[in-house]
C-alpha positions in Angstrom: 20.3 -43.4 7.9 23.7 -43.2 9.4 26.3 -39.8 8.3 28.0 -42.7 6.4 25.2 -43.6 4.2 24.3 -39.4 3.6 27.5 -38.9 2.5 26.9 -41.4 0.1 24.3 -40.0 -2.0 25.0 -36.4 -1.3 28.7 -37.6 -3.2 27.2 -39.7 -5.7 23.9 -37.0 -6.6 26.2 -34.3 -7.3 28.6 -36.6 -9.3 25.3 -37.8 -11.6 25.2 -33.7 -12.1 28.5 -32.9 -12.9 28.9 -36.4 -15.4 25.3 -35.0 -16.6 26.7 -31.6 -17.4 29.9 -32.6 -18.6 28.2 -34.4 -21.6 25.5 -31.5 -22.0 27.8 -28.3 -21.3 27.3 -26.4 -24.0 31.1 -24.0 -23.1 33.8 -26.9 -23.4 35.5 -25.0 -20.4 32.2 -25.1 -18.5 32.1 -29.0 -19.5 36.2 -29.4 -17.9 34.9 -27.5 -14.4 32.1 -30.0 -14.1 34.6 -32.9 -14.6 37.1 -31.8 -12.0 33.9 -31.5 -9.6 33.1 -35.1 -10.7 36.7 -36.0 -9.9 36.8 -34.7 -6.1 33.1 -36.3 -5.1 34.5 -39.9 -6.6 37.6 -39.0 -4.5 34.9 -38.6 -1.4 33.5 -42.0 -2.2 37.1 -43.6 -2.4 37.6 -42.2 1.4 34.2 -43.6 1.9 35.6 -47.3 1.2 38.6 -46.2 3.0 40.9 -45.8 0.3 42.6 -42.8 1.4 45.4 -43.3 -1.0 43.1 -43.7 -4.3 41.2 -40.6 -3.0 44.5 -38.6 -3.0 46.4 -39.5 -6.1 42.8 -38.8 -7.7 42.6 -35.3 -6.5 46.6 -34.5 -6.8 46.9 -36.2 -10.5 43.9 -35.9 -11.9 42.3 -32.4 -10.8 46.1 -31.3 -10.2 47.6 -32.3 -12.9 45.5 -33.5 -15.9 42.6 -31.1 -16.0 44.6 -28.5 -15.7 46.4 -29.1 -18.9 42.9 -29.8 -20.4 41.6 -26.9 -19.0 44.7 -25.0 -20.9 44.6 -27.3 -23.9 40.6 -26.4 -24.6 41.0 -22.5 -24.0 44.2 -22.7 -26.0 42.4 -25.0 -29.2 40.2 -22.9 -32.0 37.1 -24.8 -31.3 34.1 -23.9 -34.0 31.1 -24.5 -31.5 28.8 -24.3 -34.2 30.7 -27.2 -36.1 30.4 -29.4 -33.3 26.7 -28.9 -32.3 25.6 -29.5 -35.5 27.5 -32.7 -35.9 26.3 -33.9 -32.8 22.5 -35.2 -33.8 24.4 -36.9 -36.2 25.8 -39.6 -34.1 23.2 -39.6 -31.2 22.2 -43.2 -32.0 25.9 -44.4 -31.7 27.1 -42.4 -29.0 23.5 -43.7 -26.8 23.8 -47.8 -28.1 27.7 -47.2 -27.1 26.7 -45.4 -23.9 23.8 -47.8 -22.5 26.1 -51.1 -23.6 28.7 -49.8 -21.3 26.1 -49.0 -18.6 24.7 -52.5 -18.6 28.2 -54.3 -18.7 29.1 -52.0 -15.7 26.0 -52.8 -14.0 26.7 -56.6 -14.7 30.0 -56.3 -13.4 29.0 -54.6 -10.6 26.0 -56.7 -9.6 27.7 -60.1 -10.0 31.1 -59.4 -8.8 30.6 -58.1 -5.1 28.9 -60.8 -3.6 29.5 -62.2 -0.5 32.6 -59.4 -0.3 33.2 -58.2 3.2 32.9 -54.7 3.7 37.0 -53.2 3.7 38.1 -52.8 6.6 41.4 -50.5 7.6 43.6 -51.5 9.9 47.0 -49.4 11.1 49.2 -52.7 12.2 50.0 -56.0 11.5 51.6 -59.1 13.0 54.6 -60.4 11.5 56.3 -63.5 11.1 57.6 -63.5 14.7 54.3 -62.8 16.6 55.5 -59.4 16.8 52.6 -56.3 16.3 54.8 -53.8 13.6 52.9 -50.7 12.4 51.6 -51.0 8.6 51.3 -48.7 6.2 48.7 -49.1 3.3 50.0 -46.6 1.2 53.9 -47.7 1.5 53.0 -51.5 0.3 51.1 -49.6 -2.6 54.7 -48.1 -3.3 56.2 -51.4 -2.8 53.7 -53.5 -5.2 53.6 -50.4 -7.9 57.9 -50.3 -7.9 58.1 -53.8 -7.8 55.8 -55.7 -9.5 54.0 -53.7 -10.9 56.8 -51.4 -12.7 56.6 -52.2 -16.3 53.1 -51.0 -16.8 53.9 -48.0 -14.7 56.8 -47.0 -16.9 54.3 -47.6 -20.0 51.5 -45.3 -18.4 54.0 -42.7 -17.9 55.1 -43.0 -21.6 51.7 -42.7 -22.8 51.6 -39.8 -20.5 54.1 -38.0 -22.4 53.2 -38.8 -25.7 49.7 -37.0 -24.9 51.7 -34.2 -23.5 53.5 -33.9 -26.2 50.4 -34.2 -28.5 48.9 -31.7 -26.7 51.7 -28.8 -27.5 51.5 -29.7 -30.7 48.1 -29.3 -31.1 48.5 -25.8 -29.4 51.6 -24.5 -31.7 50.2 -25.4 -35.0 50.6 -22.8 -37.6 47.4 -20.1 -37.9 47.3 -17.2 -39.6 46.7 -15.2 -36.2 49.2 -16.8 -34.2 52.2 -14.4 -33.4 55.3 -16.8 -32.5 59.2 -15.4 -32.2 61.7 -17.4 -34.3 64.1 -18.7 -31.0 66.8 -18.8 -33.7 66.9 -15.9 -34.7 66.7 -14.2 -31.1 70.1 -15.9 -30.5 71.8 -15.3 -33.8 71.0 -11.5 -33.5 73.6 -9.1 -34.1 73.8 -5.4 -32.7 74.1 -4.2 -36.4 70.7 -5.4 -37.4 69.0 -3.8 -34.4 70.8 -0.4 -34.0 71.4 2.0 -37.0 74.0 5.0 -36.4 73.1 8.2 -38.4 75.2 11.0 -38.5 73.8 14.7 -38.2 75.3 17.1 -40.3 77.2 19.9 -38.1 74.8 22.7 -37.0 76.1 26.3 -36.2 75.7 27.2 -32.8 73.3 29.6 -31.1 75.2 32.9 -30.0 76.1 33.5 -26.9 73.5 35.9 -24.8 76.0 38.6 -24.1 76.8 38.9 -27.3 73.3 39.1 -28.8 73.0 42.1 -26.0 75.7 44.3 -27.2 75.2 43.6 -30.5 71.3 45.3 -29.7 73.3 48.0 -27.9 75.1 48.9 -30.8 72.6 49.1 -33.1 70.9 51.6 -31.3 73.7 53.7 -30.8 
């Protein structure tokens, strides 16, 4: 066994844990943690195929970008734990027949569709037109395909982006009975008047001077 093929299963046995323990974390945090370690060992099988660029945006969007707002979204979230274990033997059955007829289309898929495929091979130039060796880039005709062709569903990933983002704040600022919020409006239509009251003392008389309380003990005694 080459370092290529170890790689392989050390990658793909600890992303079988982390998927496991995603799905069987009992902490919802503990369940995001194990998906971002899922994340980065796919990303080491993508480099494995030589997909440097897939391996990249993976780790930079995904365990960047998206599980950190999950991460955020699930501490910020009142989630009754109890609730959701004790709904969970409830729809066992569906979640396993939905679960297994995924695995076995997958598995179809998988079995039937890479046969007789060539194993990828990377290569850092090209010839063009002209006989002439230029220098190619794998990720820059990803940019070129993905801006060109390919724009229109880019643009509708990104909206569906948003909308999730957006979904997500929403789901954080809902009104509860313990969340302490500051009206932004009113912060800006303050007025120094409503803030700052000016009392005035009545005058006081003041303390006599020492000297004088000295000769005034002086006299007395004379």
């Amino acid at each position: 066994m080459d370092a290529q093929a170890g790689f392989f299963y050390l990658f793909s046995a600890v992303l079988l844990y982390a998927a496991l323990r995603v799905v069987t974390a009992r902490n919802p945090v503990h369940a995001v943690l194990h998906l971002i370690l899922a994340f980065t060992q796919a990303a080491g099988l993508w480099l494995l195929l030589k997909a440097e660029f897939l391996a990249i945006v993976l780790v930079l969007v995904y365990v960047g970008a998206v599980m950190v707002l999950f991460v955020f979204v699930v501490m910020m979230l009142d989630i009754r734990m109890d609730t959701l274990r004790g709904n969970l033997w409830k729809h066992f059955p569906l979640a396993a027949f939905v679960g297994g007829l995924i695995a076995f289309e997958m598995g179809a898929v998988l079995m039937a569709g890479f046969r007789g495929v060539d194993e990828p091979k990377a290569f850092a130039a090209a010839v063009n037109a002209a006989g002439q060796v230029v220098q190619y880039s794998n990720t820059r005709e990803l940019g070129k395909l993905m801006y060109t062709e390919y724009l229109y569903p880019i643009e509708v990933a990104a909206m569906i982006l948003l909308v999730a983002m957006i979904a997500a704040i929403a789901l954080t600022l809902r009104h509860r009975k313990d969340t302490k919020a500051i009206d932004a409006g009113l912060a800006v239509r303050v007025r120094p008047q409503d803030r700052l009251v000016v009392v005035k003392l009545a005058p006081t008389q003041a303390p006599a001077p020492v000297v004088e309380v000295a000769q005034a003990a002086e006299e007395k005694k004379a």
